[in-house]
C-alpha atoms as one frame of an Amber mdcrd trajectory, in Angstrom:
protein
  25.806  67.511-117.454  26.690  70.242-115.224  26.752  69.542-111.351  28.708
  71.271-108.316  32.167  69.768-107.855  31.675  70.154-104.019  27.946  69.010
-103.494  26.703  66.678-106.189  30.088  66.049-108.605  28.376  62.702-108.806
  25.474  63.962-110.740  27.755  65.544-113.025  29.255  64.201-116.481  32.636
  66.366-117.209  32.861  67.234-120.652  36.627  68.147-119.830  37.401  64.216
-118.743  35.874  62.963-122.135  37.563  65.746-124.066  41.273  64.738-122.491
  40.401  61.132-123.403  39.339  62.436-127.244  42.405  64.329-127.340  44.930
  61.391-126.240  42.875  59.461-129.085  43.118  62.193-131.704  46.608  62.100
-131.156  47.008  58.513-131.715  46.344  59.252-135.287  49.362  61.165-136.468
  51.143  59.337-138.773  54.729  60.152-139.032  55.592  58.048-141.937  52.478
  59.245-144.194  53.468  62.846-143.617  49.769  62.839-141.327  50.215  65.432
-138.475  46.801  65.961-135.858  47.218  68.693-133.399  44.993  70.167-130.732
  46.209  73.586-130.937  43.116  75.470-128.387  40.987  73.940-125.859  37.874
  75.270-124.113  35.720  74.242-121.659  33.876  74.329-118.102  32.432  77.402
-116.482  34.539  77.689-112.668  36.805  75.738-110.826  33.396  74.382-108.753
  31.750  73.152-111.340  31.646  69.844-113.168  32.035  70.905-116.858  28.969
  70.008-119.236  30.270  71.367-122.210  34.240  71.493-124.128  35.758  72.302
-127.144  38.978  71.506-128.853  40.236  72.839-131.934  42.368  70.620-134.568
  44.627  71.167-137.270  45.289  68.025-139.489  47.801  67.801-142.312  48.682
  65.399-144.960  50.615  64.535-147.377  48.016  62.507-149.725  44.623  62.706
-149.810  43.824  59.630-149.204  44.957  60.213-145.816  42.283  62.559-145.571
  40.264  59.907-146.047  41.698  57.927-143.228  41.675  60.174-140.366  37.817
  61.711-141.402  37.070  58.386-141.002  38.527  57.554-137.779  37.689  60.756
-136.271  34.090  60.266-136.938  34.248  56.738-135.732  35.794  58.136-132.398
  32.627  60.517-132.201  30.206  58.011-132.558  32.072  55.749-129.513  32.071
  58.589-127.329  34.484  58.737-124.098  32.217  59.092-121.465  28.808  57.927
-120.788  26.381  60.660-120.536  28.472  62.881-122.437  27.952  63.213-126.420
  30.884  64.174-128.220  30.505  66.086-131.958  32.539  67.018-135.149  32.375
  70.168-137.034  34.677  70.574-139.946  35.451  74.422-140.360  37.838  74.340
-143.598  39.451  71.631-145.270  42.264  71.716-148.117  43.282  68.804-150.420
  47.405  68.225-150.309  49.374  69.502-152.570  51.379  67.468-154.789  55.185
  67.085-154.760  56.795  68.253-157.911  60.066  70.226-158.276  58.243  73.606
-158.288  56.829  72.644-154.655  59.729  71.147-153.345  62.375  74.146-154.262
C-alpha cells in the first residue's frame, strides 16, 4: 500500500522491503552441488524517492541440472509466495518460460 515516506510512511506497506526479503530467500535456494543456480537478474519497483512503494517486481533465471530439481525449487518458490514477507503486502509468481535440462552425454559435454 502506497503512503508518503515523509507524512504517513506508517500507513504504507513497501513492496520493495518484502521484495529484498524474497530475494535473500530466493537466493537461499541455489544449490551448488545439484548444478541448481537462482538469480535475480532485474528488479523494479516504487514510484519516487517519497513514496512508500506498493508494488515490485523481480525477475529470475533458474537453472538445473535434473529435472527433478525443477521440481524442488517450483515447489519452494511457491511455498515462499504463499508465506509472504510482509504483512499487508501479497507477493505472486508468474512463470514466463520454462525448459527441462538437458541430459549429459558425450555429444553435450564436448
Amino acid at each position: 500500500m502506497a503512503a508518503h515516506a515523509g507524512n504517513d510512511p506508517e500507513k504504507g506497506r513497501s513492496a520493495i522491503t518484502a521484495l529484498a526479503h524474497a530475494v535473500t530467500a530466493i537466493n537461499a535456494l541455489t544449490d551448488w552441488d545439484r548444478g541448481t543456480t537462482l538469480n535475480v537478474g532485474v528488479i523494479h519497483g516504487g514510484s519516487a524517492a517519497n513514496v512508500v512503494a506498493d508494488s515490485a517486481v523481480a525477475e529470475l533465471d533458474v537453472r538445473f541440472w535434473e529435472n527433478d530439481e525443477y521440481d524442488r525449487v517450483n515447489q519452494a518458490l511457491e511455498a515462499l509466495c504463499e508465506k509472504g514477507f510482509l504483512e499487508g503486502v501479497t507477493t505472486s509468481l508468474t512463470r514466463v518460460n520454462h525448459k527441462p535440462a538437458m541430459a549429459a552425454s558425450d555429444a553435450t559435454q564436448g
